[in-house]
C-alpha positions in Angstrom: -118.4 221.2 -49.3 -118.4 222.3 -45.5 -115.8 220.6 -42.9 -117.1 220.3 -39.1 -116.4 223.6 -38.0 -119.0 225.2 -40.5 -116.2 226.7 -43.0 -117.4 226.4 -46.5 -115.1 225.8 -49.6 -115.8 224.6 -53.3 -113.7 222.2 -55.4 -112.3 224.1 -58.7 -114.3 222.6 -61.4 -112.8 222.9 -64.6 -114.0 222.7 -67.6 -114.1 220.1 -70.7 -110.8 222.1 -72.2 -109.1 221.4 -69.0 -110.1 218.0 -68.3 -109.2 217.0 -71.7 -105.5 218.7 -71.2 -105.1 217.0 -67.7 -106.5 213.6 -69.4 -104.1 213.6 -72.6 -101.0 214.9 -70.2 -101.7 212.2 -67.8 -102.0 209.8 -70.8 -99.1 210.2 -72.2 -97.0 210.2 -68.9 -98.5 207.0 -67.8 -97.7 205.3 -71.8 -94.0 206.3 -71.4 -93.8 205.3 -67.8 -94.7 202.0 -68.4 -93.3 201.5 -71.2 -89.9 202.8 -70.3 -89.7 201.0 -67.0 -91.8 198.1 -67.4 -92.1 197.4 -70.9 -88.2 197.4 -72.0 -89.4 200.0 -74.6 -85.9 202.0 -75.6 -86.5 205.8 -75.0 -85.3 206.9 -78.2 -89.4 207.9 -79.2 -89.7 210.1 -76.0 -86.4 212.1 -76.3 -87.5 212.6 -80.2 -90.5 214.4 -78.9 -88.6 216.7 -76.2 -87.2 219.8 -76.6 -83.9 220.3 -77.4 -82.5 223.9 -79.0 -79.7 222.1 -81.6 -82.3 219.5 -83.3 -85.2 222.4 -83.3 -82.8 224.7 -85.7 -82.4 221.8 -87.7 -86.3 221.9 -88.7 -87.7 219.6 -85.7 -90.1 221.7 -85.3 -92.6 219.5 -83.5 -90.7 219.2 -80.6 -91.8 222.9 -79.4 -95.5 221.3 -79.6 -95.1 218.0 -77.8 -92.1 219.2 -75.4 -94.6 220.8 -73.3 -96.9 217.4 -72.6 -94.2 215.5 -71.5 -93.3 214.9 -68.0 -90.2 212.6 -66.6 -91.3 209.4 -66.4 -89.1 208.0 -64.0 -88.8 208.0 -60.1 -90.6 209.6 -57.5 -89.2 212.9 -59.1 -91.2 212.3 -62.1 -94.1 211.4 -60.2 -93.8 215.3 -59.2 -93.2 216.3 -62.3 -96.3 215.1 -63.2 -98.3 216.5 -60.3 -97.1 219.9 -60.0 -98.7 219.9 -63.4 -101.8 219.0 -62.8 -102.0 220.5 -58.9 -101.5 224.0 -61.0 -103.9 223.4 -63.5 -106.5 221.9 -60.8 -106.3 224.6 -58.6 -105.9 228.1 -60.7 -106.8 227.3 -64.4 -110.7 227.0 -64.3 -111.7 230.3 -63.0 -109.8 231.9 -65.6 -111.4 228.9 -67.9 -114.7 229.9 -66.8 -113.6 234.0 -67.5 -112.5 233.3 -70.9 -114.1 230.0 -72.2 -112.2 226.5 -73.3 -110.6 227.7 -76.6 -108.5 231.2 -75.0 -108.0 228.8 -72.5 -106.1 226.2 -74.6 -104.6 229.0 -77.0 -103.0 230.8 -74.3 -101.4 227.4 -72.2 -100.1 226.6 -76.0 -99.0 230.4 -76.5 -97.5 231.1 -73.3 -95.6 227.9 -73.1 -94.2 228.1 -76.8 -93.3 231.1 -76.7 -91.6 231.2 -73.4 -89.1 228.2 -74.9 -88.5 230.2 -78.2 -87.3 233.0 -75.8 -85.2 230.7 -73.8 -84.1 229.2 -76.6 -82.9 232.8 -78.1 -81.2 233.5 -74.7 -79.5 230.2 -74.5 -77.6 231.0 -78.1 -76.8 234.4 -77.1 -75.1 233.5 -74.0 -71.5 231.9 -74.0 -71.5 228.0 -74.7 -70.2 227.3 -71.2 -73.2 229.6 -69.7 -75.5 228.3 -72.1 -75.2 224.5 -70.7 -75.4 225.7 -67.4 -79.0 227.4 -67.6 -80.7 224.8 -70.4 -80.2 221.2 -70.4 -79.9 219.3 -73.7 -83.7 218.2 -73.1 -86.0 220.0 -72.1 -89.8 219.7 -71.6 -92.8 219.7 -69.2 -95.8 222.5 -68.6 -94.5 224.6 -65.7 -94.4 227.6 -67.9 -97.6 227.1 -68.5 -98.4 226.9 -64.7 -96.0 230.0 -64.1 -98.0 231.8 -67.0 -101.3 231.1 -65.5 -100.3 232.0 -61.9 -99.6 235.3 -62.9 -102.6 235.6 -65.3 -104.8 234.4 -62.4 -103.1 237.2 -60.1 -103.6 240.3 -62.6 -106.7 239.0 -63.4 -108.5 238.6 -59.6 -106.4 241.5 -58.1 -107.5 241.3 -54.3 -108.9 237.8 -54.2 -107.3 234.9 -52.7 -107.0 231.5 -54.2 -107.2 228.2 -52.0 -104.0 226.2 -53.0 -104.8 222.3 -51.8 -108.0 223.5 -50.5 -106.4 224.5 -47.4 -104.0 227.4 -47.9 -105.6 230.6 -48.6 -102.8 233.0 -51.3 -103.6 236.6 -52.4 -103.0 237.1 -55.9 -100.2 239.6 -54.7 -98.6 236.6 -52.5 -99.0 234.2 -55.7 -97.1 236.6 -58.1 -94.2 237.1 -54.8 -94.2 233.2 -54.7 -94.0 232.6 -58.3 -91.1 234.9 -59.4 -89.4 234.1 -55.6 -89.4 230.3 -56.3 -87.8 230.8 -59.7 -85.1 233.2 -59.0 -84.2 230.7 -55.7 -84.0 227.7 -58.2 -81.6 230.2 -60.4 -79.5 231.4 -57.2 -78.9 227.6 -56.4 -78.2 226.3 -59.8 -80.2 224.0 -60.0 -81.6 223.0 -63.6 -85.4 222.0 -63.9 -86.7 220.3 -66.4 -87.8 222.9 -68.5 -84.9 224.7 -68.0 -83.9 227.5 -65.9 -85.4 230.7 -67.8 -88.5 228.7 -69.6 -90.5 229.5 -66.2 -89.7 233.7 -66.6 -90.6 233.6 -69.9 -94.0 231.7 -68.8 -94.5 234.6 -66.2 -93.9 237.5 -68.6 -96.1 236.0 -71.4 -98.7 234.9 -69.3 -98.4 238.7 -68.1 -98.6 240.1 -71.7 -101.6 237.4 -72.8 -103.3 237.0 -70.0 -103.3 239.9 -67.6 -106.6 241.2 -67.6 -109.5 241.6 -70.3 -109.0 242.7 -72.6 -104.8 241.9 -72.2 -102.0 244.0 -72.1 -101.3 243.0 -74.9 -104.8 243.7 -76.9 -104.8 246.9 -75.0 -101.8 247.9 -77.1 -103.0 247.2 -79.7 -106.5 248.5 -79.5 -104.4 251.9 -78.4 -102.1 251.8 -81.5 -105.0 250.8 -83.7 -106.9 253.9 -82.5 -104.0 256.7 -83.0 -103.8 254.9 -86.7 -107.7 255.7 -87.3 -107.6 259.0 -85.4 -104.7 260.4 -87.7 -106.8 258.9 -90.7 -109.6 260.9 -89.6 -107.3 264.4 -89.1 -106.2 263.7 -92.5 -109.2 262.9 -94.0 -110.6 266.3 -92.8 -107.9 268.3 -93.9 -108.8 267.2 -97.3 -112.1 268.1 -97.5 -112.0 271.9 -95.9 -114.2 274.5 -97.9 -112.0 275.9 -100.7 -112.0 279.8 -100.8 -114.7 281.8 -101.7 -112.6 285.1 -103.2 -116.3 286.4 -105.0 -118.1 286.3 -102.0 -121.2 284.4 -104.3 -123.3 282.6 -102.0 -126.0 279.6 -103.2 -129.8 281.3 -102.2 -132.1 278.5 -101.0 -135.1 278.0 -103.3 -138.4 276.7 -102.7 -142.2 278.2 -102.4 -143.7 281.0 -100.5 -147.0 282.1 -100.2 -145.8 284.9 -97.9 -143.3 286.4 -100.7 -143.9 288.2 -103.7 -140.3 288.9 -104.8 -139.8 285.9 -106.5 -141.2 284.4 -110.1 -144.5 283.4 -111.3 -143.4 279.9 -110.2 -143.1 280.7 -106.8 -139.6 280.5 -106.8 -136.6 282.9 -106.5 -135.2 284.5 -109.7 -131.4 283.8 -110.0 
C-alpha cells in the first residue's frame, strides 16, 4: 500500500496458523460475551476454564490449556483485553510465522505461555500468602505472555530492523525489548494486577527469549553444545581404547605380493616368511 506522499508500507500477512489462533480466540470471546451479558448464561463454565493455581494442584489440569484463549468478556476493558491480543499477534507474529512455519509457530505461543504460568504459579506458592494475593489474582487468564514472548522473540530474532506497530509507528527491535520489560515492571511498581497476573508477562519474556531467540534458539544451542562435548568425550574415549598395544619383539608384518623385479623371494613370487 502507498499513502499520498509516496511512503510505502505492507500489511503483516499472517499465515493459516495465525488466522486460525486469532479466529478461535475471537470465537470464544464473542460466545462468552454474549452469552454472559446478553444471554443470562451463569459464568460458572468460563471461570471453570480459567486459571487458578489452588484448583490446578488439585488435577485441573486443563485450565493451563484453555486459560490462555480466554479474554474478559465484560466492559470496554475486556474489549482491550481482547485487542491487545490480537493487535500483538497482527503486527509481530507473522514474520516470525513466515521464519519458522505454522506448527513452531503454534508450539512456541502454547510453550511460552504455559510455561510462563507454571513459573508464576511456582513463584506465587513460594512467596508469603499475603504477597502471594497481591501479585496473582484467584483467576487468571488471557495471551499477553504469549505477546510478551513473541515481542522479545521478534526483537532477538530481527536484531537492527524496525517493526511498524499500527502501521504508523516505526520500533527497533532494541526499543520493543525496552518497551516490553519497561511496561511490565511499571504495571508491578504501581500494583496493579492484570489479568494474567503480574509475573505471567516476565515469564513470557524470558521463555520467549530461551525458545525463540534466534535459529537455532538459545535454547537448542545448548543443547546442540552439550550434545557435542557428550560425543567428543565418546570419541577421546573411544580412541584411548583402541591405541596399538606394545610391540616389545620388535616383529614387524612384511607386505606380500608379486615382483617381477625381485628375485629374493619364492618360486611363487612371493616373500618367504
Amino acid at each position: 500500500m502507498q499513502n499520498s506522499d509516496g511512503f510505502a508500507f505492507d500489511l503483516p500477512r499472517p499465515g493459516r496458523a495465525l488466522i486460525g489462533l486469532m479466529v478461535v480466540v475471537t470465537a470464544l470471546w464473542l460466545t462468552f460475551a454474549i452469552g454472559l451479558n446478553w444471554g443470562g448464561a451463569s459464568p460458572t463454565l468460563f471461570l471453570a476454564l480459567t486459571g487458578d493455581t489452588a484448583a490446578i494442584l488439585h488435577g485441573e489440569l486443563w485450565r493451563l490449556l484453555t486459560a490462555p484463549l480466554l479474554h474478559m468478556p465484560f466492559g470496554s476493558d475486556g474489549v482491550w483485553h481482547l485487542l491487545s491480543t490480537l493487535v500483538g499477534l497482527y503486527f509481530m507474529a507473522p514474520r516470525l510465522e513466515a521464519l519458522w512455519g505454522g506448527a513452531r509457530m503454534l508450539r512456541f505461543i502454547a510453550l511460552t505461555t504455559t510455561l510462563a504460568y507454571v513459573l508464576q504459579m511456582l513463584i506465587e506458592l513460594a512467596l508469603p500468602a499475603a504477597m502471594g494475593t497481591r501479585v496473582v489474582a484467584t483467576h487468571w487468564y488471557g495471551l499477553s505472555p504469549a505477546i510478551a514472548a513473541i515481542a522479545i522473540a521478534w526483537a532477538c530474532t530481527f536484531k537492527g530492523q524496525v517493526v511498524n506497530l499500527f502501521m504508523v509507528l516505526p520500533v527497533s527491535s532494541r526499543t520493543l525489548i525496552l518497551a516490553v520489560i519497561g511496561f511490565g515492571l511499571l504495571r508491578l511498581a504501581a500494583a496493579q494486577m492484570p489479568l494474567e497476573g503480574q509475573l505471567a508477562p516476565f515469564g513470557g519474556m524470558f521463555f520467549g527469549w530461551l525458545l525463540g531467540g534466534g535459529t537455532p534458539s538459545p535454547l537448542r544451542k545448548a543443547w546442540l553444545k552439550l550434545r557435542l562435548g557428550q560425543l567428543e568425550r565418546e570419541e577421546k574415549r573411544q580412541g584411548a581404547r583402541k591405541r596399538p598395544r606394545p610391540n616389545p619383539g620388535g616383529l614387524r608384518v612384511l607386505p606380500g605380493g608379486r615382483s617381477d623385479d625381485d628375485d629374493d623371494k619364492g618360486p611363487d613370487g612371493r616373500w618367504l616368511n
